[in-house]
C-alpha positions as CSV (number, residue, x, y, z in Angstrom):
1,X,62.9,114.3,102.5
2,X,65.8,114.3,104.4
3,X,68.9,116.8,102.9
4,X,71.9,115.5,101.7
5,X,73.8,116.8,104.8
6,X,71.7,114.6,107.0
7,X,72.5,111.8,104.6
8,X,76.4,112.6,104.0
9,X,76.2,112.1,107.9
10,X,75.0,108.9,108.2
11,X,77.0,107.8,105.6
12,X,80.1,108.9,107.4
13,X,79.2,106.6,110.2
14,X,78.5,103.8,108.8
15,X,81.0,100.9,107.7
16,X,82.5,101.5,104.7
17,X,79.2,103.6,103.7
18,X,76.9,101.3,103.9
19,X,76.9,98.7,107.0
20,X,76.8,99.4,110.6
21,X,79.3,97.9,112.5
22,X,82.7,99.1,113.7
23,X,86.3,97.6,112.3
24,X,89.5,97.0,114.0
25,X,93.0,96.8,112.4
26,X,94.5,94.6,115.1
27,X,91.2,92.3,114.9
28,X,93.2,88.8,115.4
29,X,93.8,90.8,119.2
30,X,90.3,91.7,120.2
31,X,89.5,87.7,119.9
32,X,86.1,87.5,121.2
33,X,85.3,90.4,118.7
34,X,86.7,88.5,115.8
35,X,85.0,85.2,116.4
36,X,82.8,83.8,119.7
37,X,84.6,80.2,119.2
38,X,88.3,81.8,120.4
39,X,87.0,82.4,123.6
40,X,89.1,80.9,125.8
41,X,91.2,79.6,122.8
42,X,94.8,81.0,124.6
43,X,97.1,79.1,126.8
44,X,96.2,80.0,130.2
45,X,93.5,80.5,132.8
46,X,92.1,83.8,132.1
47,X,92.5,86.5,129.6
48,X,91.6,90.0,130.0
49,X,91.8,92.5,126.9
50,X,91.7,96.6,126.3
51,X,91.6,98.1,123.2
52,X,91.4,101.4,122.2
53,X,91.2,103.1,118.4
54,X,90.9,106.8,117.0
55,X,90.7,108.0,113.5
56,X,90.0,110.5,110.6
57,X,91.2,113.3,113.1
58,X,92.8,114.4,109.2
59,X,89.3,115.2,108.1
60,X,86.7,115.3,111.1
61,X,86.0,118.0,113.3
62,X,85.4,115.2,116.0
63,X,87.1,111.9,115.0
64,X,85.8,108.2,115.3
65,X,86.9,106.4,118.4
66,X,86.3,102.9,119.6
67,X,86.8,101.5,123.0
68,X,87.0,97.8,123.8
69,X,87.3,95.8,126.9
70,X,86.8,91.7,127.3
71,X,87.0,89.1,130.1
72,X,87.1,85.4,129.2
73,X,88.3,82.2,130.7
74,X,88.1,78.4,130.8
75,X,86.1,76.1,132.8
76,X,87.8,75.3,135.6
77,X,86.6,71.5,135.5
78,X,86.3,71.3,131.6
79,X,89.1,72.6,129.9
80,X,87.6,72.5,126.5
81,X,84.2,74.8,127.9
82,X,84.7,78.5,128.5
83,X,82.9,81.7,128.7
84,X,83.8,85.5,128.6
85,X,81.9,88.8,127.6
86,X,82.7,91.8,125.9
87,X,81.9,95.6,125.9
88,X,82.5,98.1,123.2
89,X,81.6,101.8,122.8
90,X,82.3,103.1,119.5
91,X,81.2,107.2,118.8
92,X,81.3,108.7,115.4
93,X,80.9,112.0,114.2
94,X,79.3,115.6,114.9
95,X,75.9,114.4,115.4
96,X,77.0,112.3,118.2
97,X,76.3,108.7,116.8
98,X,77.4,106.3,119.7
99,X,77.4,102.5,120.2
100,X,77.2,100.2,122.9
101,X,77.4,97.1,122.7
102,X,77.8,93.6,125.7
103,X,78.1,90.5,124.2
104,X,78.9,87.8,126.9
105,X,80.1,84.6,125.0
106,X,80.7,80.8,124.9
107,X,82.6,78.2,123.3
108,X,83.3,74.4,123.4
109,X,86.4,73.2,121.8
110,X,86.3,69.5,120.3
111,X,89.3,67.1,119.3
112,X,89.1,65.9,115.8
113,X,90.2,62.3,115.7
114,X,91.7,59.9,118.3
115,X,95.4,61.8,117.9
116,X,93.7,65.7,119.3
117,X,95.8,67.5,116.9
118,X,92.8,68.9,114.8
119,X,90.7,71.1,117.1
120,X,87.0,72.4,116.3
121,X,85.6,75.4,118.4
122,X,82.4,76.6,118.1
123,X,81.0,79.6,120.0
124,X,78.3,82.3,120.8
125,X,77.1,85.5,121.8
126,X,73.7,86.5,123.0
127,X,73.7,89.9,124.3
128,X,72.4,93.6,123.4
129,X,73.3,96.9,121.7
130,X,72.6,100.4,122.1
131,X,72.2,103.1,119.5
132,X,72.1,106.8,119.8
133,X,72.2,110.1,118.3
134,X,72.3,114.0,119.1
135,X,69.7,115.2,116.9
136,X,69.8,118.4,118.0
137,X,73.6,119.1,116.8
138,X,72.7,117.9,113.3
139,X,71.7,120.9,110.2
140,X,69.4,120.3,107.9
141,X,68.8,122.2,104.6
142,X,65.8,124.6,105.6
143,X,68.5,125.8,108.4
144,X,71.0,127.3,105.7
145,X,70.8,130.8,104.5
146,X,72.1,133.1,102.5
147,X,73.8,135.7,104.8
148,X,78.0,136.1,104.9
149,X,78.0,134.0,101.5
150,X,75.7,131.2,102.7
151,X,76.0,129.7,105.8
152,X,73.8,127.5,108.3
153,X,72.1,129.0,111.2
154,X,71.4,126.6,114.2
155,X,68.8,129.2,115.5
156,X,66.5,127.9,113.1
157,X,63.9,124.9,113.8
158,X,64.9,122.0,111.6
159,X,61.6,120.8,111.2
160,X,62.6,117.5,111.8
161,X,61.0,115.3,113.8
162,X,62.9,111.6,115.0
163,X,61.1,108.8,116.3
164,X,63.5,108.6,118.9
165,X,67.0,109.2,119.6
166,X,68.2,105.7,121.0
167,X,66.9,102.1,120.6
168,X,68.1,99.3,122.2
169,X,68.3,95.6,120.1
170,X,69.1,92.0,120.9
171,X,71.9,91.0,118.8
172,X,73.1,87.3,118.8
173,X,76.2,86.3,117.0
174,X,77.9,82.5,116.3
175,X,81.7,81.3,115.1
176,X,83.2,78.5,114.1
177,X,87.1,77.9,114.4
178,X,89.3,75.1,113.0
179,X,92.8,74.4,113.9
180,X,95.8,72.4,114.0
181,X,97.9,71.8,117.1
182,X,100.6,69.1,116.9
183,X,103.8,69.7,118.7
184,X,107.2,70.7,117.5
185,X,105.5,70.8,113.7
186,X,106.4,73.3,111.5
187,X,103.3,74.7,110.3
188,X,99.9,75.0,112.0
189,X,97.1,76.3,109.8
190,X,93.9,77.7,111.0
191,X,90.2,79.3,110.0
192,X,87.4,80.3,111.2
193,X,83.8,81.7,109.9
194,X,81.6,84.5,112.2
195,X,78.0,85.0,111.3
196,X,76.9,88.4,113.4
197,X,73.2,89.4,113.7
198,X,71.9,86.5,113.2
199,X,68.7,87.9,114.1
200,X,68.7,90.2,112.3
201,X,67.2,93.0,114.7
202,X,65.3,95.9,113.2
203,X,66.8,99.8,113.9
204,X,66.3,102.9,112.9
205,X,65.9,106.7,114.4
206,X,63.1,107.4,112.0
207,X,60.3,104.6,112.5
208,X,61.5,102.7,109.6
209,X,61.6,99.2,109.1
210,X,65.6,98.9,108.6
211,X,67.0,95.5,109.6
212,X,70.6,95.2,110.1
213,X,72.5,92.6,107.7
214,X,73.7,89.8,109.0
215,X,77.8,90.3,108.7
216,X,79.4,86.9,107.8
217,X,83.5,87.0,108.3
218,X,86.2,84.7,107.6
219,X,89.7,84.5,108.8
220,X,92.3,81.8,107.7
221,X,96.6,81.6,107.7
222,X,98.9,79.9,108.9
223,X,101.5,80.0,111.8
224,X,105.5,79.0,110.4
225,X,107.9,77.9,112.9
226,X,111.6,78.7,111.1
227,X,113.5,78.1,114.5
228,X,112.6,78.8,118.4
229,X,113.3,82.3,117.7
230,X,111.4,83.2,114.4
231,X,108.1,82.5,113.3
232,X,106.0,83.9,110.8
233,X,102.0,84.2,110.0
234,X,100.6,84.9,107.1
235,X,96.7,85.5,107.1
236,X,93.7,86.6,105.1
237,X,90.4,88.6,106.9
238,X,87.3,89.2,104.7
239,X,84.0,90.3,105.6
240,X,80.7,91.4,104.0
241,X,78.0,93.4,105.3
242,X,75.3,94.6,103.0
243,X,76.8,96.0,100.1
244,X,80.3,96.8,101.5
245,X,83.3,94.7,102.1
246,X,86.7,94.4,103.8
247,X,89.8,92.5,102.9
248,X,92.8,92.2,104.3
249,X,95.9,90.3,104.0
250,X,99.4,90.4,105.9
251,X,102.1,88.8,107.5
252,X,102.8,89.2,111.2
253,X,106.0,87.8,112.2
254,X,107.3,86.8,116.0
255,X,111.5,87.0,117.2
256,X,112.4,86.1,120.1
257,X,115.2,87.3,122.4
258,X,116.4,85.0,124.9
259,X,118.5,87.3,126.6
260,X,115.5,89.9,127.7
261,X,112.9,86.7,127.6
262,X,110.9,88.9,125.4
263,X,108.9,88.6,121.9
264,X,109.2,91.0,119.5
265,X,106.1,91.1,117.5
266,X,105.3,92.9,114.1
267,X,102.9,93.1,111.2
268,X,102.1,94.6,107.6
269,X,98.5,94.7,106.9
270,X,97.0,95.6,103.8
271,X,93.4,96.6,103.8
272,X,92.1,96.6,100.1
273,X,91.3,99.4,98.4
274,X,91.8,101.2,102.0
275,X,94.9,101.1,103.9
276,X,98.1,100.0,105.0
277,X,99.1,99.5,108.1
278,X,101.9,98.8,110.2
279,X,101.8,97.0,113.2
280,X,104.8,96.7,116.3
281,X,104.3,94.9,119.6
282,X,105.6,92.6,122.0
283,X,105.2,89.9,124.5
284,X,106.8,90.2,128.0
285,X,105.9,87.6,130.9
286,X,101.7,87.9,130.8
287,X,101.1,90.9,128.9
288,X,101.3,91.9,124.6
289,X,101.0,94.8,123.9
290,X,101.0,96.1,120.4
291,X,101.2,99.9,118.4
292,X,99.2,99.9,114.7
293,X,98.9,102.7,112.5
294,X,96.8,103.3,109.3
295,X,98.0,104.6,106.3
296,X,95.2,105.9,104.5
297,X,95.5,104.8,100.8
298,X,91.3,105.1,99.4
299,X,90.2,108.1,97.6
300,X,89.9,110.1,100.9
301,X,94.4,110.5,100.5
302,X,93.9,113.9,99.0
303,X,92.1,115.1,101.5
304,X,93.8,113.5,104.8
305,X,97.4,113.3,103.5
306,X,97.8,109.2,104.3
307,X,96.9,110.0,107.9
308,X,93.9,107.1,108.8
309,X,93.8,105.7,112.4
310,X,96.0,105.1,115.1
311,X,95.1,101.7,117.2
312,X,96.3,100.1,121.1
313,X,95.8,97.4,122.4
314,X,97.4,95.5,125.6
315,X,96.1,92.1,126.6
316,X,96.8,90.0,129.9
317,X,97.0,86.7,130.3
318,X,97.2,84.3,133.8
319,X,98.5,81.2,133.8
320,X,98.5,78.9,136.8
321,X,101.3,76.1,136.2
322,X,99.6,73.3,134.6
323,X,101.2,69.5,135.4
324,X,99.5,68.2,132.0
325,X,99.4,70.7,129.4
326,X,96.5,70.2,126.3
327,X,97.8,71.7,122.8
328,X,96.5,75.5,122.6
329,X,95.5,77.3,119.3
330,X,98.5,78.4,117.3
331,X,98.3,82.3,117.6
332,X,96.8,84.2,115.0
């Protein structure tokens, strides 16, 4: 049987203790991460987005970091097709647990109703993963002793013996996104549903038949335009994964200042039962940039002091000037 260190190392990897898959604070900014039916969904020609996250330095030796990088844009003879792809690394504790993951994507946007102010977008990823570990930097319990108070001693064979210390999965993912577009109106809602690992792919390090959960998601809020200057959004994230959860509900809020032809963005996030987090950006000529950081508010406080994660993220847009303009999603 496998010691509880072994154990108490997997379970620090994994989402929440119990799923597999990475989270974001600033997900509404990694779009083709949150949902495969916003590709394309911006006002522009192409989008290209980097985001980078680190936390739990408080209580890790080696903290959790996640890199993400996408590329999407619109047909350039049907403006409601388009396509992107996305790459993600994300790397997790002493025993060197590391993800990759490319996911190129699709989506086709569809007017709802003769008047095209209710949008449909539905979208898809097809694309691959990569898991892997460093065995060999993980201690089991035949490797402790009893010397200077007890300790572990590396010099000791394990005994262990993994199947393998990467596989390599298909993983296909699919979204749905609704939204309304009408101009100069006051308040366009939106939401969306994500089903990930739809098929479900089988993985494990130890030859065991462990398929990965499908994750459903849903996102949903509502953009309010107070004046040309100030807008608010308030929104909701929940997902499910197995037996763990994440919800999430804030207010992200958008000023404008004429005089520097700049937006000042900024959120509050709360994170149930896990953090909150505070959120500062803006939006100058193609690029947004924002700043997030994680208050850590779960049971883990006592031992990291608040301190959670710290979270980038700068995305670029290109627009070419556009004689005819369609409405564009109402930003989340």
């Amino acid at each position: 049987m496998k010691n509880i260190i072994f154990c108490i190392a997997l379970f620090s990897i994994s989402f929440y203790g119990n799923a597999q898959d990475f989270h974001l604070s600033q997900y509404d900014a990694a779009a083709l991460n949150v949902n495969p039916a916003l590709t394309g969904m911006f006002k522009g020609d192409y989008r290209i987005h980097g985001h980078y996250r680190t936390q739990w330095a408080a209580v890790a030796t080696k903290p959790f970091t996640t890199g993400l990088l996408s590329f999407d844009m619109k047909h350039k003879k049907n403006n409601n097709l388009a396509y992107g792809a996305q790459i993600a690394n994300f790397r997790a504790g002493a025993g060197g647990y590391n993800v990759v993951s490319f996911l190129p994507s699709a989506s086709y946007k569809f007017a709802l109703g003769k008047k095209e102010e209710h949008f449909l977008s539905l979208g898809t990823q097809i694309g691959f993963f990569q898991k892997s570990i460093n065995a060999s930097s993980l201690l089991f319990a035949n490797q402790y002793v009893k010397t200077n108070g007890g300790e572990f001693n590396s010099g000791i064979s394990s005994g262990e013996n993994f199947a393998n210390n990467g596989i390599f999965k298909l993983d296909i993912n699919f979204g749905a996104m609704y939204y309304f577009a009408k101009a100069n109106n006051r308040i366009n809602p939106f939401g969306g549903v994500t089903f990930y690992h739809l098929n479900r792919p089988t993985e494990s390090f130890l030859s065991e038949s462990n398929k990965l959960a499908i994750r459903p998601s849903i996102i949903g809020g509502a953009r309010i335009i107070f004046n040309p200057k100030i807008a608010l959004t308030p929104k909701i994230f929940y997902q499910y994964q197995d037996k763990a959860s994440e919800f999430t509900y804030a207010v992200a809020s958008q000023f404008y200042l004429p005089a520097y032809d700049i937006f000042l963005l900024g959120t509050i996030i709360f994170r149930n039962e896990d953090a909150a987090i505070f959120e500062f950006g803006a939006k100058y000529g193609n690029f947004i940039g924002r700043l997030s950081y994680d208050i850590n508010t779960s049971s883990l406080t006592s031992s990291s002091n608040g301190r959670g994660g710290t979270e980038f993220s700068l995305t670029y847009i290109f627009s070419r000037p556009n004689p005819n303009p369609l409405p564009s999603c109402p930003k989340l």
